[in-house]
N, C-alpha and C positions, 0 to 999 in steps of 0.2 A: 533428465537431471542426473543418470548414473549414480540414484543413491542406493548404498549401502542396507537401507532400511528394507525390512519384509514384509509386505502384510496390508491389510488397509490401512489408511492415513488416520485413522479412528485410534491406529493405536501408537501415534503419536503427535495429531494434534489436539490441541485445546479446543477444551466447548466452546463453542462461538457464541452461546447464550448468555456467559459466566465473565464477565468486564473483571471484576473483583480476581478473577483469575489472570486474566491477561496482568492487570498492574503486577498482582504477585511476582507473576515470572519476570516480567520490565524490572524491580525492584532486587529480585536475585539476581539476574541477569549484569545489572549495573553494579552489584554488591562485590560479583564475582569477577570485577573491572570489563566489561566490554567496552570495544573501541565507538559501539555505533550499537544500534537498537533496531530491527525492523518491523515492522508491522503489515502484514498481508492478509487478504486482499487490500486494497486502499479504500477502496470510495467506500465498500460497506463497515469500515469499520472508523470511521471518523475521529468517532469518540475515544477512540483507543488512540491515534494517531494524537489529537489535540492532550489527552490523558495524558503520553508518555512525555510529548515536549514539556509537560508543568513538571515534571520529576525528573526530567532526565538533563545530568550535566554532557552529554556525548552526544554527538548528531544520534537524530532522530530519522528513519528511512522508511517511504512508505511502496510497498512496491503495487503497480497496478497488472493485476493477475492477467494471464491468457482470457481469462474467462470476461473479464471486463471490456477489453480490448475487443474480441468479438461479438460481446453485443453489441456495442457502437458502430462496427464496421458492417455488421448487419442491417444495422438500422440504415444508416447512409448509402446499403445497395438499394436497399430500399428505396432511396428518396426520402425518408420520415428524419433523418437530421442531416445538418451541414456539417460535415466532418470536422475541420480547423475549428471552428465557434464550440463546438462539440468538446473537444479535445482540452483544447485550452481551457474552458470554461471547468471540467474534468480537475486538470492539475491546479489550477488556483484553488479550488476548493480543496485542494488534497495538500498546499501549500500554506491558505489560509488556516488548516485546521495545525498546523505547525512543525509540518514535516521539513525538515533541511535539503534532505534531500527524496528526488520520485525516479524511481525504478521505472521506466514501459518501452512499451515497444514502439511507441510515438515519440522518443527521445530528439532521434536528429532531423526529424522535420518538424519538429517543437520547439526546438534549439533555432531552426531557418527561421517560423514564422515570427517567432519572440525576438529575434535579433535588432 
């Protein structure tokens, strides 16, 4: 990511426990005009994701992490899921909770199979 930032990620992200937190910053965030809002990880945080689209007049972005992406593809070396069924089923849910737009690494063969 070539960030700027020092240190563990503790001391600049948000408690993942604390929802009422996440709106805050969505509610600053949009205060301080943003073009677009994101929310990550995607799948575990749904409720954030569905939260911000009821408040938010600006696309809403949910990105799905490295770390999501590689339990799935694990699981499918495995055998234990069907990747495409898997994936898709993944971004609806990540769609249906009201994100505009999804960040992943499954984009352009998301993009093939949805066409």
């Amino acid at each position: 990511m070539n960030s700027q930032l020092k240190g563990d990620r503790k001391t600049y992200q948000q408690d993942p426990a604390n929802a009422r937190e996440a709106i805050r910053e969505i509610e600053l965030d949009l205060a301080e005009g943003a073009d677009a809002v994101m929310v990550k990880p995607a799948m575990s945080y749904l409720d954030i994701v569905s939260a911000a689209a009821e408040i938010s007049d600006v696309p809403v972005a949910a990105y799905l992490v490295s770390g999501e992406y590689s339990m799935v593809e694990a699981a499918v070396e495995r055998g234990w899921l069907d990747r495409e069924r898997t994936v898709v089923e993944m971004l609806t849910s990540i769609c249906r909770a009201g994100a505009d737009m999804i960040l992943t690494y499954w984009a352009a063969e998301a993009a093939a199979w949805l066409d």
